[in-house]
C-alpha positions, 0 to 999 in steps of 0.5 A: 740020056732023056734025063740030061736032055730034059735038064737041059731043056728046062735049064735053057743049056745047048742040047741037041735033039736026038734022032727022031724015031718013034721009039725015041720019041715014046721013050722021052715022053714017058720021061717027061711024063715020069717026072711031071714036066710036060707043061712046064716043058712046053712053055719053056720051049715055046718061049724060045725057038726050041720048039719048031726045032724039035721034031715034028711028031714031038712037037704035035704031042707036047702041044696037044698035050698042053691044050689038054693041061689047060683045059683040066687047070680049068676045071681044077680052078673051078673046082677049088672055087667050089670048095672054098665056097662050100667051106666057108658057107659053113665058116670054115676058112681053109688055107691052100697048100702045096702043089695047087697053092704055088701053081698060081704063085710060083708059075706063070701060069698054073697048069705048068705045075702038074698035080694031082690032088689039092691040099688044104690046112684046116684049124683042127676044131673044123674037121667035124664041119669040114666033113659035114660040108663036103659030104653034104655037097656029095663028096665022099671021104676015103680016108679014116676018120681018126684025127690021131692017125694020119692027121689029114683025111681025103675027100673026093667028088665026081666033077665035069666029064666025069673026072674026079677032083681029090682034096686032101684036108690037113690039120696039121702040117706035119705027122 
């Protein structure tokens, strides 16, 4: 069961790696990759001798799959300095939430903790200047804009290579 195994793996329990065949192989990545623990996966089994015990076609995988993982943490960390730049160029002091904000606190480093937007709380009287900024800066708002309906709306803009960087921007935490 790829579920129990990959428990296994992250809680540092005796496991036994499984048969290596291709199907197997491919079956236990889109697990990992269901539940968004490749990285996290990879530090752990690198931190012991797990790794080099795995199969060899999992091995080259998860590790070229971490190198890719540092790489867009890279620009996600560009990205957020950006952002909080642009935003407190027009006086608006936002607060990280979420994914992004325990990356760079809860792990060991932040690409462990995958994601796939940023998450900011604003003081609901900034949502006008925030959408202002972020539009000048060449962001496009996606969401609806009605403060009253779902209390946080999205902006996204095209970044390095062509990939493109989401932020969600709350005023209240909760709807």
């Amino acid at each position: 069961n790829n579920g129990t195994l990959i428990c296994s793996l992250l809680g540092g329990r005796n496991f036994k790696w499984f048969e290596e065949t291709e199907e197997k192989i491919e079956s236990f990545i889109k697990s990992v990759d269901h539940h968004g623990v490749m990285p996290l996966l990879h530090y752990h089994l690198s931190t012991t001798d797990s790794l080099q015990n795995s199969p060899k076609s999992f091995q080259d995988i998860i590790s070229n799959r971490r190198k890719h993982d540092v790489a867009i943490s890279m620009m996600s960390q560009q990205f957020v300095a950006s952002l909080f730049q642009v935003l407190s160029e027009s006086a608006i002091k936002p607060i990280l939430l979420k994914g992004e904000g325990i990356a760079h606190t809860h792990y060991a480093s932040p690409e462990l903790r995958v994601r796939c937007d940023t998450d900011i709380f604003i003081p609901v009287a900034s949502i006008t200047n925030t959408i202002i900024a972020l539009e000048s800066e060449g962001y496009l708002i996606s969401s609806p804009r009605s403060r009253y309906k779902s209390h946080q709306f999205t902006a996204s803009k095209v970044m390095i290579s062509g990939l493109s960087f989401q932020v969600d921007v709350h005023w209240r935490i909760s709807n």
